[in-house]
C-alpha positions in Angstrom: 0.0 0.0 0.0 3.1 2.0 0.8 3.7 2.1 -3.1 0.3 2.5 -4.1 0.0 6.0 -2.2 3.1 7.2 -4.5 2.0 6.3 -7.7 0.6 8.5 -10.1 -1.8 5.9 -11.2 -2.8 4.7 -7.9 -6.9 4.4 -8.1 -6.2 2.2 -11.0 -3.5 0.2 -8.3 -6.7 0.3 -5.8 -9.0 -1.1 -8.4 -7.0 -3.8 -9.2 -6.1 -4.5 -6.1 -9.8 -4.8 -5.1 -10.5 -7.1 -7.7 -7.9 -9.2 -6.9 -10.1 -9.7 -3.4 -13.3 -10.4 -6.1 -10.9 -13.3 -7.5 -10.5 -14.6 -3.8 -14.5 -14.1 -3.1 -13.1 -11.8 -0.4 -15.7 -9.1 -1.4 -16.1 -6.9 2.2 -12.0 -6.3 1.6 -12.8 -5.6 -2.0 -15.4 -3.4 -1.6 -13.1 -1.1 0.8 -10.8 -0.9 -1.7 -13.4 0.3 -4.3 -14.9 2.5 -2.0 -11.4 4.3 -1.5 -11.2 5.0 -5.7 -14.1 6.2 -5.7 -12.1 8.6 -3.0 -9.1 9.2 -5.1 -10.9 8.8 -9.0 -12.6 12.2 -9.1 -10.7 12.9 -12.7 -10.5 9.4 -13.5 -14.2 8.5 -15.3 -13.2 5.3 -16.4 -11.9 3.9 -13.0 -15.2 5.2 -11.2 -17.0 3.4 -14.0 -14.7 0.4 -13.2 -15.4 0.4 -9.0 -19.3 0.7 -9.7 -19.5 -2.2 -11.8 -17.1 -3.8 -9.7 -19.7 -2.7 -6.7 -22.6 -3.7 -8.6 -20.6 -7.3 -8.8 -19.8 -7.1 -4.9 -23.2 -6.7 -3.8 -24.4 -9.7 -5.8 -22.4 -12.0 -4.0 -23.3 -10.3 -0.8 -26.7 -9.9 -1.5 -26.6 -6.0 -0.8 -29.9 -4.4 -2.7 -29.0 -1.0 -1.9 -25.2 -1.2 -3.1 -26.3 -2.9 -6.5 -29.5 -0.6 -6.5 -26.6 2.6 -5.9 -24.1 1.3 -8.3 -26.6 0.6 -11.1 -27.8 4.5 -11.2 -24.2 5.2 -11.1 -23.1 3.5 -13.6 -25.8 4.1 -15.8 -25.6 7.8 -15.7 -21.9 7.3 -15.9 -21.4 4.9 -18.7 -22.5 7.7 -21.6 -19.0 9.8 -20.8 -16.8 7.3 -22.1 -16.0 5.9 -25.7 -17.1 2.3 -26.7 -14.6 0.4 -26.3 -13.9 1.4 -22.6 -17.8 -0.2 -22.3 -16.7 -3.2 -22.8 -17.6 -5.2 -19.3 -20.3 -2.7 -18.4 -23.4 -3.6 -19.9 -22.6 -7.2 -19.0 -22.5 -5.9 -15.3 -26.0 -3.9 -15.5 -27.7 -7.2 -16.9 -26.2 -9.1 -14.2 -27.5 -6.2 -11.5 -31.0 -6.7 -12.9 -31.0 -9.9 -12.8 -30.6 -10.1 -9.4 -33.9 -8.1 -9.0 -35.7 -10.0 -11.7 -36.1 -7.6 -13.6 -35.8 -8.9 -17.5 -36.1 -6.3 -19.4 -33.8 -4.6 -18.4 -31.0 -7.5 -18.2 -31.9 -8.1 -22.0 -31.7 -4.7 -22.9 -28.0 -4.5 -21.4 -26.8 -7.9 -22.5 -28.1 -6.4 -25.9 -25.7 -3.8 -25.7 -23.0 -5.7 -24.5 -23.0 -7.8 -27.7 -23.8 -4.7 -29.9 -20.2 -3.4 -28.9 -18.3 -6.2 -30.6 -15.8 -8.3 -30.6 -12.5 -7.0 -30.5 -9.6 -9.2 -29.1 -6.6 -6.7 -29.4 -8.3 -4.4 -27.0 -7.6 -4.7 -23.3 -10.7 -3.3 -22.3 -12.4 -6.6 -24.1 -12.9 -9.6 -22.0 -14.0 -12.9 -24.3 -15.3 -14.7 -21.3 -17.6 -11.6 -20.1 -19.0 -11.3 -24.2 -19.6 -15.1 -24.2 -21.6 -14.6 -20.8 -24.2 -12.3 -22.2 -24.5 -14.0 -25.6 -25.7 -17.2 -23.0 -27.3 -15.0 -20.9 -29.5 -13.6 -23.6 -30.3 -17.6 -25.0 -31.6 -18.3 -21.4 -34.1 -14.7 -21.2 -35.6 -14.8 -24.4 -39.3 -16.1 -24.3 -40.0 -15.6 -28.1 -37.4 -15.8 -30.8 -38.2 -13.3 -33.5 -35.4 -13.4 -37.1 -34.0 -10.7 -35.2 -33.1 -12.0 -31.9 -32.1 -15.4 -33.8 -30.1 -13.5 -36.0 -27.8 -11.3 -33.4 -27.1 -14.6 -30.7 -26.0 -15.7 -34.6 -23.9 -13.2 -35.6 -22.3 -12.7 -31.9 -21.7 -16.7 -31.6 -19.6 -16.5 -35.3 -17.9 -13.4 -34.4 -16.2 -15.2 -31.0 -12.8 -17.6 -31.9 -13.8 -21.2 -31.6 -10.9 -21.5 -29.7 -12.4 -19.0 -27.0 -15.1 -21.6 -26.0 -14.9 -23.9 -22.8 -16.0 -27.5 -23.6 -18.6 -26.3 -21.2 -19.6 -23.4 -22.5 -20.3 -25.5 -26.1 -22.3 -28.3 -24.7 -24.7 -25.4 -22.7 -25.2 -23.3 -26.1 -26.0 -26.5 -28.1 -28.5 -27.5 -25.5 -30.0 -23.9 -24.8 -30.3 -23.5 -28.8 -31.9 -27.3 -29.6 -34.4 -26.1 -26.2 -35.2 -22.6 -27.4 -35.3 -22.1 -31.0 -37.7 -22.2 -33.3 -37.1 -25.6 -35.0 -37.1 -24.6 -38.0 -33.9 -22.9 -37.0 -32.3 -24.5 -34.3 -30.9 -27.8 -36.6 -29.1 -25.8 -39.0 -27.2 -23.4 -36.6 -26.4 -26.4 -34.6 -25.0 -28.4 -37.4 -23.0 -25.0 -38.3 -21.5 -24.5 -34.6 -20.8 -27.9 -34.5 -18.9 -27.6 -37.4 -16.9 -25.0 -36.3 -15.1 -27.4 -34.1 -14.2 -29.8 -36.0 -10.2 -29.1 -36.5 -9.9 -28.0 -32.6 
């Protein structure tokens, strides 16, 4: 901590740090350390964006309404001042904060947006894992399949490297898509997915 307080970048330091306690499912020592960018980030939009979705995350494993309730308002007035690809994690997060209160709508709508920023693997703000989440995510809240919605969990499965996919992860898709779809649609795209594994 000594060599955090002397760094020029040291809300970034605290953020990591305090998702580094996230990683250990110590969340009441990682949400000090968010609370204390939020302290030192007042020029720093993209780490305060950062700490609430990290917050939002927090008070989902700890089942704290009012911190997720906080940190969704926060973020979401927030998220507008940044470019896209700095977005990249927060939509997912918002989904994942209404979910917790059940609210669907609203989880699709920011799932939606998550995929609608891309796939871009050279950028460090991009997280496959997080992308592949929401594209699942969105298979499991969709009630009716319209060509639109079968078209986008399309287009965002193709866009991800094959090589990005747990074994998991594959088996789960398959079985939400042969459950879900429309037949009429759900035996071709599997066939196709399949096939894209075929020279792992």
């Amino acid at each position: 901590l000594n060599l955090v307080n002397k760094t020029l970048a040291k809300e970034s330091c605290l953020n990591n740090i305090g998702y580094c306690y996230i990683l250990d499912k110590e969340y009441f020592k990682a949400i000090d350390y968010f609370h204390n960018v939020l302290k030192e980030s007042a020029n720093s939009k993209y780490v305060k964006i950062l700490s609430y979705s990290n917050l939002i995350l927090c008070g989902i494993e700890t089942k704290n309404e009012v911190m997720i309730k906080n940190n969704i308002n926060r973020l979401e007035i927030s998220i507008d001042s940044i470019c896209n690809n700095k977005r990249y994690q927060s939509y997912m997060t918002l989904g994942k904060g209404y979910l917790f209160f059940n609210d669907i709508q609203n989880a699709i709508i920011n799932f939606e947006k998550e995929l609608d920023l891309g796939v871009n693997i050279k950028d460090s703000h991009f997280l496959i894992e997080k992308y592949i989440f929401s594209v699942i995510e969105l298979i499991k809240l969709y009630e009716v399949f319209t060509i639109d919605r079968i078209n986008k969990i399309q287009s965002a499965i193709f866009k991800i490297p094959k090589n990005s996919f747990s074994n998991f992860e594959i088996v789960e898709i398959i079985d939400l898509i042969f459950e879900k779809f429309p037949k009429e649609h759900s035996g071709t795209f599997i066939k196709s997915f399949k096939n894209l594994f075929k020279n792992l």
